[in-house]
N, C-alpha and C positions, 0 to 999 in steps of 0.2 A: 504493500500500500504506500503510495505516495515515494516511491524507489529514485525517481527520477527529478530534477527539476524542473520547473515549471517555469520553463526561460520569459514566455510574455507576461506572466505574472512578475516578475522577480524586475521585467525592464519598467513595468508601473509603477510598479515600489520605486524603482531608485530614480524617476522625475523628481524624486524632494530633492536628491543632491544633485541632477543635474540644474536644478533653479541657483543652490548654493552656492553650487562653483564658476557660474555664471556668472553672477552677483562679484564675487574675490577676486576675477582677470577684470573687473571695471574698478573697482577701490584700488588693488595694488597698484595699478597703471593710469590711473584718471583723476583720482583724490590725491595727489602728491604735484601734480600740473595746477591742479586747480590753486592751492593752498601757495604754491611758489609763485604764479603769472597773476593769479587774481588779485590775490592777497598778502602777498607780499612776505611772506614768511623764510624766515630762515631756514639752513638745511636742515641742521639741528633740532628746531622746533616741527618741521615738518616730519622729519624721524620719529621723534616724540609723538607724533598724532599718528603716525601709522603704528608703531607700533601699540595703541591702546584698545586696537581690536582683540593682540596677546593677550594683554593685562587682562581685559574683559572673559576673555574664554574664560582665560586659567579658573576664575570665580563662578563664573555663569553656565558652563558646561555643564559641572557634573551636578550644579542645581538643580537647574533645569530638569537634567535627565534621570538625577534622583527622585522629583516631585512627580516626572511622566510615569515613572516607575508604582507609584502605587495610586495614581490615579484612576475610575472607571467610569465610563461613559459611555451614551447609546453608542460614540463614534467609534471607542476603543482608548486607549489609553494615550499614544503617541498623533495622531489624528486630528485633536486638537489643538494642542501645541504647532503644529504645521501649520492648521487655518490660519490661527491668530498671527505668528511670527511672518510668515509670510505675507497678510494684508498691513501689518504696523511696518515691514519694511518697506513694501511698496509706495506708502503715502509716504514717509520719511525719503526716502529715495527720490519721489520725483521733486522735492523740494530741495533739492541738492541743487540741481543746475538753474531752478529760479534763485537761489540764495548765491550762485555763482555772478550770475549776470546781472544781478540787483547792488551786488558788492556788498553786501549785508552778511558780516563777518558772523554776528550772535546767530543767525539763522542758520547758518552754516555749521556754526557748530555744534546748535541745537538738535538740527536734522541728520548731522555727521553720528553724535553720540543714542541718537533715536535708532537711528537701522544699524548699530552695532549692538544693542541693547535687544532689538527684533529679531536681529538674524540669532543669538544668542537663545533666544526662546523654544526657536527649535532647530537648531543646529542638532542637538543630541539627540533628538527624539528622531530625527530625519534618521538620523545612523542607523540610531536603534530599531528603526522600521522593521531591517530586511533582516536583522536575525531574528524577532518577532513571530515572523513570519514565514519562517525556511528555517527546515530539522535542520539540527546538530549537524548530519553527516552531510549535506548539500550545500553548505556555507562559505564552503571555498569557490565553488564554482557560480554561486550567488553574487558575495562580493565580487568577480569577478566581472559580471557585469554590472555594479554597481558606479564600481570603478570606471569602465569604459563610458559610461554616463555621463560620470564627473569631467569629464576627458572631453567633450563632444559640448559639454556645456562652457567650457572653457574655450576649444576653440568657435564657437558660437562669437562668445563674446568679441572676440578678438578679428574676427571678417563684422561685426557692426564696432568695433575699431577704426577699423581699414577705410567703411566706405562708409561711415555717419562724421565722421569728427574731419573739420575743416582743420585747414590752415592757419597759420599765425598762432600769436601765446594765447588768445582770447578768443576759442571757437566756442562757436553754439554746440554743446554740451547734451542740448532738450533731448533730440534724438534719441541719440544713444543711450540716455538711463530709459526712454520709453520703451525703447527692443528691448532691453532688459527687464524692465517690469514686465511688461507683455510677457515674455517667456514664460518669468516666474509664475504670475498668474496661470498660464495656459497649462505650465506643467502638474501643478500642484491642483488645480478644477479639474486634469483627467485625473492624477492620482484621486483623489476621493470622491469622483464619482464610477470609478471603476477597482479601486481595493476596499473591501466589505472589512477593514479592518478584524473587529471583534468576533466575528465567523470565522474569520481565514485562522487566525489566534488561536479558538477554538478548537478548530482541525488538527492545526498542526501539534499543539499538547498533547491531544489523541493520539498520534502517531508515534508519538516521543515515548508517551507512557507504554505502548503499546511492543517498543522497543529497549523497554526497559527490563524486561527480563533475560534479555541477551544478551545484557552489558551488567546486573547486578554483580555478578561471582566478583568481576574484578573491582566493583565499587569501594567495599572497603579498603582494601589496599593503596586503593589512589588516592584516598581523603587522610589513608594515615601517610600515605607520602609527602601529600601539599603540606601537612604539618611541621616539615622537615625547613631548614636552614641550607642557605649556600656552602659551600667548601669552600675555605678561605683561596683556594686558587681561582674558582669559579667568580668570587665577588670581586676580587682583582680585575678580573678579562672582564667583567659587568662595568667596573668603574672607569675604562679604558673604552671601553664601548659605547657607554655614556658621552663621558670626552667628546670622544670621537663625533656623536652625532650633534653634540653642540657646536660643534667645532664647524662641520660642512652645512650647517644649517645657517652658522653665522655669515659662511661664504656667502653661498648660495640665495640667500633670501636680502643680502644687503644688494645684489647686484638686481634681484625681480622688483624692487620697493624704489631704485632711485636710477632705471632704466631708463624709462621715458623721460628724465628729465635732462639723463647723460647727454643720449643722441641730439635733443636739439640744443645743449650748451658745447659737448664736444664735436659730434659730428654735423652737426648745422639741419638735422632733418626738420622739418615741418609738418605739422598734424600727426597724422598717423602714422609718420616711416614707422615709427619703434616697432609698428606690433606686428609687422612681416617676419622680425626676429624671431620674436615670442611662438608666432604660429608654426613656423618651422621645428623650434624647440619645442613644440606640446606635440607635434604630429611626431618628430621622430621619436621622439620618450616612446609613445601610443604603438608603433612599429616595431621597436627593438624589443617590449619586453618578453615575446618567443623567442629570439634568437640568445638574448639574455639569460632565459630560463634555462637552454640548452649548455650554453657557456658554467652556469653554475652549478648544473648536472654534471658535467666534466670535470672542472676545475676548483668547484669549493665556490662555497661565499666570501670568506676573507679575501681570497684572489679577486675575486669578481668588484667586490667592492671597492678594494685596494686600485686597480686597475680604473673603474673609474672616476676614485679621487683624484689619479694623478692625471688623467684625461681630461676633468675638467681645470685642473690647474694650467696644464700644457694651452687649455681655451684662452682661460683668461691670462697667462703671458702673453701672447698672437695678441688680444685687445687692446692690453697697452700699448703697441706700437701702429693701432688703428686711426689715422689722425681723421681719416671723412669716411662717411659710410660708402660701401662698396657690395655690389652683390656677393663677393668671396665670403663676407665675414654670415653669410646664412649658415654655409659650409660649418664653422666651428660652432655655432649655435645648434645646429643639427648635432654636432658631434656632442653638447654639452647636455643636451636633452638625453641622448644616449647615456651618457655619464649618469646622471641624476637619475635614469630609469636601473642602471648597474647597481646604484647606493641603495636607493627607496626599495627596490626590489627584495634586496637580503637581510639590509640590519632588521628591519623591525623582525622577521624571523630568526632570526642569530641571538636576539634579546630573550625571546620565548623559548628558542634552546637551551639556553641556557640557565632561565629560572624554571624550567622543569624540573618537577620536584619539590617547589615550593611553591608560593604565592604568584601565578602568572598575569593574575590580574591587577598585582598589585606594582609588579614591574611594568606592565602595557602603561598604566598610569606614568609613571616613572619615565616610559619614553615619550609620551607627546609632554611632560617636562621640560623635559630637556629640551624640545626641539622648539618650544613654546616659549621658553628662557631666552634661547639665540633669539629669535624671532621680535621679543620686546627688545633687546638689548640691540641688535647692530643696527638698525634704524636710527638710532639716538647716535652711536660710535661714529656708522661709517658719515653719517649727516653733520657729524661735526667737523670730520677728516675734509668734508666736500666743501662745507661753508669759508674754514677755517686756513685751510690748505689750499687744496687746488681739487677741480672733478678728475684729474687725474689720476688721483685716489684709489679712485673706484677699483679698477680692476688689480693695481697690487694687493691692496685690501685683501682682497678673494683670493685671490692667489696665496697669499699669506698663509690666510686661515685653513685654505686647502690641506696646504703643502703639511700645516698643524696635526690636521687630522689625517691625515697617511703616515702622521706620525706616530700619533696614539694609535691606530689600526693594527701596528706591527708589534706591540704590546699586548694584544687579545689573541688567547692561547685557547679559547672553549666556543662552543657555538655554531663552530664549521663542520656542522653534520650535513653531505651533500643532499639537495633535496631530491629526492624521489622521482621517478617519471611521474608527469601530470597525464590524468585520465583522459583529458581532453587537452585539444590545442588554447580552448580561450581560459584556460584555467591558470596558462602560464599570463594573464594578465592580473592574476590576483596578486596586489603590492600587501596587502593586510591583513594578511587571512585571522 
């Protein structure tokens, strides 16, 4: 009963995170232009406002998805939180680019900290949807196309980029948060008018309970196992791990938060060039992660990961010496989305190896941490490098921190258990399983 997944059910469900990630390639790349060309803001202080979407998670995530947690209702538990967070975004959202054009700084920030505050509502419960909803054992190849979702809604964003946003420091903005709303809406009216929530919930318990007497023998055993503690070598390769992912997150995320601003103060582009970059680098991430999968069936995760930290380092050297933009440099942006699909791909599994045996869920916490830490922090660092210095910054910045965390990488001795052949092909797309 119920053996297989239920792929168009599983692609309804994850319209909540294809609206989310949607929403995230317009703030990271359009709210950091706004705040510098409208408003006059510093790098530093612009840093600071990007990174308070982090601040916000770290608090408001596991609220949220605590409170979704024992909440019930005719819609089902998570169902709710989606309607509501979703409509308080969308009104705060489109008052983003009236508060742009109006030059009306309070409103902006009003509306700025209003759809951080909405999307926060049900960011968790969106997640939480599709394990909800899909047994135990079909989870990996569920997220998997969750994932691909996320993927699709990003580069969405990023072609109403390309061909909404005008020219000059001071384009009409209107557009583009309106495709964006629009989606959101659109995605989130099919989700809940074709996922029965609290029925589907229903079933699949059934299912679970039903397959619970073919997994009881080993029950006990595995509850007195999570009981257990790390080996002190194990929590070492975990601390270095850690590092590690604070380290390429700090790269990585200082270079996607003060991109669009680079290109049109170093390389002179206007409007939209930035986000021909960007599209490139989300498609080939989106590409590479079967040949990826394959490499790290061969070769280990350490390797794999290893390899594309110093890959994306090798990128951003080649940047530094990019004085005007050029079609070449799609090339190493291709090449850098490969990179970031080699990292994302392995650590968060490498983390879960290795707190096997103990608390899994309590290390998963541990790694969006960490990665949530970099994220508030190099916005503010590399913003001040940019203000304070020069935007030349930018890319040794990254480079820096890369080179960091391929440093700490060779320090992690546990974790590299090669993974498994994947059942299917799109399961090598699951980054989270």
């Amino acid at each position: 009963m119920g053996k297989k997944l239920k792929y168009g059910r599983t692609f309804l469900i994850g319209l909540a995170f294809l609206s989310i990630s949607s929403f995230w390639q317009v703030y990271d790349n359009i709210i950091p232009l706004m705040l510098k060309n409208t408003f006059g803001l510093g790098e530093t202080v612009t840093g600071m406002v990007m990174a308070l979407d982090n601040v916000l998670a770290i608090f408001l995530l596991p609220v949220f998805g605590s409170i979704s947690d024992k909440v019930d209702t005719k819609l089902g538990k998570r169902t709710p939180f989606i309607i509501t967070g979703t409509a308080l975004a969308v009104v705060f959202l489109l008052l983003l680019p009236v508060a742009d054009q109006a030059l009306n700084l309070p409103l902006f920030v009003g509306a700025l900290f209003g759809v951080l505050i909405s999307m926060g509502i049900y960011r968790s419960p969106a997640v939480a949807l599709m394990p909800d909803l899909t047994p135990n054992r079909l989870r990996s190849r569920a997220n998997a196309v969750i994932n691909l979702l996320g993927a699709v809604g990003g580069v969405y964003s990023l072609i109403m980029i390309k061909l909404l946003v005008g020219k000059g420091d001071r384009p009409d903005y209107e557009p583009l948060f309106i495709s964006v709303a629009a989606v959101m809406i659109v995605a989130v009216v099919v989700l809940v008018l074709t996922i029965r929530e609290k029925k589907i919930a229903a079933q699949v318990a059934a299912e679970e309970a039903a397959d619970v007497p073919e997994e009881s023998s080993g029950g006990k055993e595995r509850e007195e196992k999570k009981k257990t503690v790390l080996a002190p070598e194990v929590k070492r390769s975990m601390i270095f791990m850690l590092a590690s992912i604070f380290l390429w997150f700090t790269a990585y995320n200082a270079v996607t938060t003060a991109f669009s601003r680079y290109t049109i103060v170093v390389w002179k582009l206007e409007g939209s060039g930035f986000a021909d970059c960007l599209m490139v680098a989300t498609v080939a991430a989106i590409i590479s992660y079967i040949p990826i999968g394959q490499i790290s069936g061969r070769f280990g995760r350490k390797k794999t990961i290893m390899g594309g930290v110093l890959l994306m380092a090798a990128c951003y050297l080649a940047a530094i010496f990019v004085r005007e933009y050029t079609p070449v440099i799609n090339v190493a942006f291709a090449l850098i989305g490969v990179a970031w699909a080699a990292i994302n791909v392995n650590s968060y599994p490498m983390i879960v190896a290795m707190s096997e045996g103990a608390d899994i869920g309590k290390f998963t916490g541990t790694y969006y941490t960490f990665s949530m830490a970099a994220q508030i922090m190099t916005p503010i660092l590399s913003g001040y490098f940019l203000e304070h210095i020069s935007y030349q910054t930018l890319f040794p910045y990254a480079m820096i921190f890369s080179l960091l965390a391929f440093l700490t990488m060779t320090q992690v001795r546990h974790g590299d258990v090669k993974p498994v052949k994947k059942a299917s092909l799109l399961e090598n797309f699951d980054v989270e399983d």
